[in-house]
PAZAPA-4460 file (N, C-alpha, C; in steps of 0.05 Angstrom, whole numbers, plus 32768, in hexadecimal, padded with zeros to 4 digits):
% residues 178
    n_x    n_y    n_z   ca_x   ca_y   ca_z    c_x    c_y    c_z   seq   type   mol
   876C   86FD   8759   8758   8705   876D   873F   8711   8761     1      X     A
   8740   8717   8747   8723   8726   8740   871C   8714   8732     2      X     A
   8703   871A   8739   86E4   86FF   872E   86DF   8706   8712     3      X     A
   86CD   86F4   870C   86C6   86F5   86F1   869D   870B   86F4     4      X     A
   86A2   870D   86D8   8684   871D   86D7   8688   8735   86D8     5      X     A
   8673   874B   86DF   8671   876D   86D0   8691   8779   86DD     6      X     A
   86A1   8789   86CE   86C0   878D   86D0   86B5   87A5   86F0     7      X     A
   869B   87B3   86F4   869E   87BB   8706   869A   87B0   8719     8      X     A
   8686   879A   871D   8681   878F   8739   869B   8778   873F     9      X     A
   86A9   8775   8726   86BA   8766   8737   86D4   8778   873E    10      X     A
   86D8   8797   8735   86EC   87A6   874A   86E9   87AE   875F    11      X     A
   86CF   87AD   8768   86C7   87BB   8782   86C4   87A1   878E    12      X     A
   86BE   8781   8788   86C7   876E   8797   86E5   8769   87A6    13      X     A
   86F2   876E   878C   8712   8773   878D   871B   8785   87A4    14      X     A
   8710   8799   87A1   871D   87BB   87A9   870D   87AC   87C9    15      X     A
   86F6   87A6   87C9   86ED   87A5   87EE   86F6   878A   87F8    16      X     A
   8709   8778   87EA   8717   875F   87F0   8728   8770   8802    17      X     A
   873C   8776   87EF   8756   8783   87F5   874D   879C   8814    18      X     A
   873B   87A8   8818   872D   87B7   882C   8728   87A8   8840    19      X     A
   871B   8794   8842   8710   8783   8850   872C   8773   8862    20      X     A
   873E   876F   8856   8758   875E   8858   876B   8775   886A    21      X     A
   876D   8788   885A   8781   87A8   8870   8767   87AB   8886    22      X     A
   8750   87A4   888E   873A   87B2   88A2   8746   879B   88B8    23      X     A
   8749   877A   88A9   8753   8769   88C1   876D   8772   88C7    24      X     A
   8782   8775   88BA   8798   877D   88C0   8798   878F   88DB    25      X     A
   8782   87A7   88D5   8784   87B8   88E4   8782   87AE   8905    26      X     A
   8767   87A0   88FE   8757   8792   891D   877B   8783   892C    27      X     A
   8786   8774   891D   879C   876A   8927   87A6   8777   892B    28      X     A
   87A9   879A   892C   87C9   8798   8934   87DC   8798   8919    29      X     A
   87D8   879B   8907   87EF   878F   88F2   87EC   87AE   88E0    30      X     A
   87EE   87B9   88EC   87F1   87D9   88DC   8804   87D7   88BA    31      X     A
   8817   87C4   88C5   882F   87C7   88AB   881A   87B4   8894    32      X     A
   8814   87A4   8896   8806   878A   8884   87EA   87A3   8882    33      X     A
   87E1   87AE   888B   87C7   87C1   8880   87CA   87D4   886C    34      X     A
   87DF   87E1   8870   87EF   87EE   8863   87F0   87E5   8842    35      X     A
   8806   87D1   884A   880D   87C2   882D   87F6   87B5   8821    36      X     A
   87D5   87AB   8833   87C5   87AB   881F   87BB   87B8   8811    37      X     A
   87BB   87CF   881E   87B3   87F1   8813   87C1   87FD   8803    38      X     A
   87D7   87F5   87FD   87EB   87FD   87EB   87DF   87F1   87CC    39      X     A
   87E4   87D1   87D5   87E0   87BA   87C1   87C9   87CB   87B4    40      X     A
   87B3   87CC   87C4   879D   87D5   87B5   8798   87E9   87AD    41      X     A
   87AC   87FF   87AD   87A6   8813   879F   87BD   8817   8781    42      X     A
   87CA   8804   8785   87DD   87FC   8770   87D1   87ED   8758    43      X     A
   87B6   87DB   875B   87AC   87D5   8749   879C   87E0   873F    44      X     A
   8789   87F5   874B   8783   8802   8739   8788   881A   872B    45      X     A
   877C   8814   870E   8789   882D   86FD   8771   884C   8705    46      X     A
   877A   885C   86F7   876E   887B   86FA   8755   887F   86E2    47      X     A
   874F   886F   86E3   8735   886E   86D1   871F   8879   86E0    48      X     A
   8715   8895   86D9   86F6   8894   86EB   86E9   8882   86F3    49      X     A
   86DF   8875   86E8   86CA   8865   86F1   86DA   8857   86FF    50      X     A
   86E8   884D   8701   8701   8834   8714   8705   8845   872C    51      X     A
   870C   885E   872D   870F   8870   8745   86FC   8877   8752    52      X     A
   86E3   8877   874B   86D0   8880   8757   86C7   8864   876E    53      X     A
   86CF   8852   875E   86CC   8835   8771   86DC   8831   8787    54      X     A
   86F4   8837   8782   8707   8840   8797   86FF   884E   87A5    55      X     A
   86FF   886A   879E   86ED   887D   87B6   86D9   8877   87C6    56      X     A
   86C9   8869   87B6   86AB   885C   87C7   86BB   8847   87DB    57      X     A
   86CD   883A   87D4   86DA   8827   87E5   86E3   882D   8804    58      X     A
   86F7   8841   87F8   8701   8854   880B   86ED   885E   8824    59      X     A
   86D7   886D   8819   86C2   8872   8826   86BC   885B   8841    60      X     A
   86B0   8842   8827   86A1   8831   883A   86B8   8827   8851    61      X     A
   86D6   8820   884C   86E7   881C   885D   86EF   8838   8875    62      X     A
   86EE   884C   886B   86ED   8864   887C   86CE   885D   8899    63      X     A
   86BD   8862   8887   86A2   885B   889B   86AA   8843   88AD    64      X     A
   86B1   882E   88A5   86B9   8810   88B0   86C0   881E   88CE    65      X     A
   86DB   882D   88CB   86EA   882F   88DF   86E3   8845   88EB    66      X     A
   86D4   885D   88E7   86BC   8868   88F9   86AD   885B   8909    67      X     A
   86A2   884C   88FC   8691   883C   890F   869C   882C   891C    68      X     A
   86B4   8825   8920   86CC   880F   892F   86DB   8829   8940    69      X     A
   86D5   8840   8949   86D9   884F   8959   8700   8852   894D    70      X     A
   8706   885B   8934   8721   885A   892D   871F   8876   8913    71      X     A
   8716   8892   8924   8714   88A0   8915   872B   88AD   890B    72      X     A
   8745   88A7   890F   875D   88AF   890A   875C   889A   88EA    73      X     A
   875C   8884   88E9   874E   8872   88D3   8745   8879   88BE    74      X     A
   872D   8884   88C4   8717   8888   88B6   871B   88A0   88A4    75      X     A
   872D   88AF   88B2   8732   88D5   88A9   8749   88CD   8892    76      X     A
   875E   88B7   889C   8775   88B2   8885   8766   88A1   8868    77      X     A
   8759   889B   886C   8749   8889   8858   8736   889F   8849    78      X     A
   872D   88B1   8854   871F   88B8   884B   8737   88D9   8835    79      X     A
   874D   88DB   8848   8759   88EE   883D   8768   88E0   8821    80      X     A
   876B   88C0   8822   877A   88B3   880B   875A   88B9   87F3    81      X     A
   8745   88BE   87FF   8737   88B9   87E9   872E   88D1   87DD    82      X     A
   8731   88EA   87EA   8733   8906   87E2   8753   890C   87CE    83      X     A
   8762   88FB   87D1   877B   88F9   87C3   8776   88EB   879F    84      X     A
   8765   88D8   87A2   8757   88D0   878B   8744   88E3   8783    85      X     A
   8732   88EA   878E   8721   88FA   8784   8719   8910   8792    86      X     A
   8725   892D   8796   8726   8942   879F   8710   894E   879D    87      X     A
   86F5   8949   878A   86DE   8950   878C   86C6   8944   8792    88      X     A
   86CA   8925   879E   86BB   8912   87B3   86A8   891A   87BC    89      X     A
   868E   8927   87BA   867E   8931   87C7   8677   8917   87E0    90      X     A
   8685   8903   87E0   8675   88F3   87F8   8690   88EF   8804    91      X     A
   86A2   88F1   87F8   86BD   88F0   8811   86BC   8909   881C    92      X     A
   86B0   891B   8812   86B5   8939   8815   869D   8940   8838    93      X     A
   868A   8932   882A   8675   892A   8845   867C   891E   8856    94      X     A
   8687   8909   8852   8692   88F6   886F   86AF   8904   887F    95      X     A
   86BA   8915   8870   86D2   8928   887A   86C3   8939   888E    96      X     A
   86AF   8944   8887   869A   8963   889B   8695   8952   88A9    97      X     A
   8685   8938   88A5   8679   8929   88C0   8693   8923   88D4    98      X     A
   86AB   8918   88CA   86C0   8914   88DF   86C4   892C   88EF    99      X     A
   86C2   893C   88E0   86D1   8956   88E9   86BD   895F   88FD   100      X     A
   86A3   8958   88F3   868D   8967   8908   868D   8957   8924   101      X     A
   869E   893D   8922   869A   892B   893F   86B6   8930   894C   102      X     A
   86C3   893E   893D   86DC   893C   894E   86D7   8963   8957   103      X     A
   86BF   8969   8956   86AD   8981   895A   86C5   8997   894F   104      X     A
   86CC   8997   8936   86D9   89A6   8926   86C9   89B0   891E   105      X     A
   86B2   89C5   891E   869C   89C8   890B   86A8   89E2   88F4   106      X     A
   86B6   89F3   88F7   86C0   8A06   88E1   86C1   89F5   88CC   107      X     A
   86D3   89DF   88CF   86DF   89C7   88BA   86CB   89BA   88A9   108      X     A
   86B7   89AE   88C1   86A5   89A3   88B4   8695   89B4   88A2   109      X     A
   8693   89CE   88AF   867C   89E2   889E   8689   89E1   887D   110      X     A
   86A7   89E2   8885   86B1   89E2   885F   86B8   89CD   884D   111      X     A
   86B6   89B6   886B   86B0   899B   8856   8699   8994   8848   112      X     A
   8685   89A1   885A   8667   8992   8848   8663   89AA   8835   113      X     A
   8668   89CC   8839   8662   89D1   8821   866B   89D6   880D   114      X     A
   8687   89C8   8815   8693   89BC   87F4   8688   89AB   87E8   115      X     A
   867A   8990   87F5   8668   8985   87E3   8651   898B   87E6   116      X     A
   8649   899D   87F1   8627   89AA   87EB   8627   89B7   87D4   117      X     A
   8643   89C5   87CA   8648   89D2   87AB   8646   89C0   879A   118      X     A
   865F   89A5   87A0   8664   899B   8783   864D   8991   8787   119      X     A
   8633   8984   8799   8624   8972   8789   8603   8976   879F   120      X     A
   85F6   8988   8799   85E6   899A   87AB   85C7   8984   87AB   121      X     A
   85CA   896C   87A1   85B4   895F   87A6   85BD   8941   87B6   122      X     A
   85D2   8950   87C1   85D5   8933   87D1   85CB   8937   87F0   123      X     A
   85B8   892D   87F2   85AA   8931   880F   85B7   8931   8831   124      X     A
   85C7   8921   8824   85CD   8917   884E   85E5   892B   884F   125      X     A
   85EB   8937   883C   8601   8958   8838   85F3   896E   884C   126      X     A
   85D8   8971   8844   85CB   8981   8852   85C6   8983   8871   127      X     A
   85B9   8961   8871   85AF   8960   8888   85D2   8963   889F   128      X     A
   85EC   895F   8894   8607   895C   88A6   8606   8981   88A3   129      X     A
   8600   8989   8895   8602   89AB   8896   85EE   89B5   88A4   130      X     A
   85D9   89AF   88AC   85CA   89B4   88C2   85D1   89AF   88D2   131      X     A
   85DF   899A   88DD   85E2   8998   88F8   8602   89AC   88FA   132      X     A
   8611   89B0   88E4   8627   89BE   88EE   861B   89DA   88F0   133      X     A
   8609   89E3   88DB   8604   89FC   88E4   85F6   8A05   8906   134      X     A
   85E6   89F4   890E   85D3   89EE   8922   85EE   89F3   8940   135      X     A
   85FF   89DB   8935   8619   89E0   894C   8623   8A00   8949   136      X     A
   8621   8A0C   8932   8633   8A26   8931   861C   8A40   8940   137      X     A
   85F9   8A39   8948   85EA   8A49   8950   85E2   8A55   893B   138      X     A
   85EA   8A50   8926   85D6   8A5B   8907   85C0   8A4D   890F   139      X     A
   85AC   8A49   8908   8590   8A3F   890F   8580   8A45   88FB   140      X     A
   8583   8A5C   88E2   857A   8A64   88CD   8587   8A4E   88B7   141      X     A
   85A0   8A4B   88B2   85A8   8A39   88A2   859E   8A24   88A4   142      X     A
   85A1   8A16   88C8   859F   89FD   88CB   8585   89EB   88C6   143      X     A
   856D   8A07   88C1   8558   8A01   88BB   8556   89F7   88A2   144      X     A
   8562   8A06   8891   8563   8A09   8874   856D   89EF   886C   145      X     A
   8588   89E2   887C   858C   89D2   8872   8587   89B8   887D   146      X     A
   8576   89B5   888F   855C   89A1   888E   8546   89A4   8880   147      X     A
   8544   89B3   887E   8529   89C1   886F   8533   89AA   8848   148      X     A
   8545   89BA   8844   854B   89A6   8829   8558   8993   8828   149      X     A
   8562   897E   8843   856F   8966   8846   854E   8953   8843   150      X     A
   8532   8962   8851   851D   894D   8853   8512   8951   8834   151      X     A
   850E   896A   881F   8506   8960   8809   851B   894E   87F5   152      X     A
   852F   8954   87F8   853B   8942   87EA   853F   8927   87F7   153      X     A
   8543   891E   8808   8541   8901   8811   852A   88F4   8804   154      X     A
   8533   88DB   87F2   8518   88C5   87F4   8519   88AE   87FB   155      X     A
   8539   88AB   8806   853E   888A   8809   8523   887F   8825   156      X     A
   851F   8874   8821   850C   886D   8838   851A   885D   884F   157      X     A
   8533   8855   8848   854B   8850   885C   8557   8862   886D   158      X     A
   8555   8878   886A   8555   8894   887C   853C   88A6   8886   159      X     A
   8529   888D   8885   8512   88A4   888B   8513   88AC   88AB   160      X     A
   8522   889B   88BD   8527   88A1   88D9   853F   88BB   88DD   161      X     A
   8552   88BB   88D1   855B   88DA   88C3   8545   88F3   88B8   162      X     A
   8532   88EA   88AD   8524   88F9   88A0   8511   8905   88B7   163      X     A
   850A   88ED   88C7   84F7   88F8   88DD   8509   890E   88F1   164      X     A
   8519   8908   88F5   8533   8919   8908   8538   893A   88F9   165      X     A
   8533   8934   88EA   853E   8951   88DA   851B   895E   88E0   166      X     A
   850C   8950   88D5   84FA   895B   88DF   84ED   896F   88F8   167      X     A
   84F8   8959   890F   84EE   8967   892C   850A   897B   892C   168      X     A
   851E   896E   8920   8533   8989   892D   8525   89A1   891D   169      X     A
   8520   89A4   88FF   8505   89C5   88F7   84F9   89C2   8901   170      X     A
   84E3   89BA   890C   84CB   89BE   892D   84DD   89C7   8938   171      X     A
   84F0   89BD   8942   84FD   89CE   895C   850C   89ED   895C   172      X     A
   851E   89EB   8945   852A   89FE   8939   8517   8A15   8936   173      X     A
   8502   8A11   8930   84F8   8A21   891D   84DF   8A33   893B   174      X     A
   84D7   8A22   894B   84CE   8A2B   8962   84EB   8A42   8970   175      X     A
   84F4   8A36   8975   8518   8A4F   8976   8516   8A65   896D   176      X     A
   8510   8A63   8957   8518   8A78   8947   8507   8A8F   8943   177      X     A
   84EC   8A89   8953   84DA   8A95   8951   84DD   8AA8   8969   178      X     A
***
């Protein structure tokens, strides 16, 4: 099943085969056969950093899949198999606070994102998910703060509609607070 060419693009071909295959499983109905692809696939790979971190990113993008397929029970086990690989995930660590903050757990979320606001304090969309949990908690001083440094650090220009949002919420916030 794995392709030829760079040893990483063809495990993460591999690794989102095997993902792609347990995601149909899922759509069917076939919980046991999702399972065992999920198994399969975590059986071939070895514990090599770099090999795990592909996995994790895997994990991730298969976690999100099933967020957005309204299967957040899904998304939280996928994402907990990938905090099992790598316990200091600053982006599984993020998408854990964001679950947590929709299933309006916000205590949870507040200690999911600033566990990875510690391990890795220049990752942007960390911030802007801690604004809005602080914002839900009636902090309004934090929540500023952490819009305030979710918009200088953002440059993807693929989130500049994020970027605009964070914006009016400090206009708004910040009129509040006054």
């Amino acid at each position: 099943m794995r392709g030829r060419g760079h040893p990483q693009a063809s495990l993460l071909t591999y690794l989102n085969g095997w993902f792609t295959l347990a995601d149909m499983y899922v759509r069917r109905g076939l919980a046991d056969r999702a399972a065992e692809a999920r198994r399969r696939l975590e059986a071939q790979v070895p514990r090599e950093d770099r090999e795990v971190g592909l996995l994790v990113k895997s994990l991730n993008l298969s976690s999100l899949r099933a967020q957005y397929a309204d299967r957040p029970e899904e998304a939280r086990a996928g994402l907990e198999r990938a905090l099992r690989w790598d316990p200091y995930s600053p982006l599984t660590l993020r998408n854990l606070g964001a679950l947590a903050f929709f299933r309006r757990d916000v205590d949870e979320a507040l200690r999911l994102l600033t566990l990875s606001r510690q391990i890795e304090p220049g990752y942007a969309r960390t911030w802007y998910n801690l604004g809005h949990a602080h914002r839900a908690k009636g902090d309004t001083e934090n929540a500023l703060a952490c819009y305030r440094r979710y918009v200088e650090l953002e440059k993807n220009p693929a989130e500049q509609s994020r970027v605009e949002n964070a914006q009016a919420l400090i206009q708004q916030l910040a009129t509040v607070q006054r």
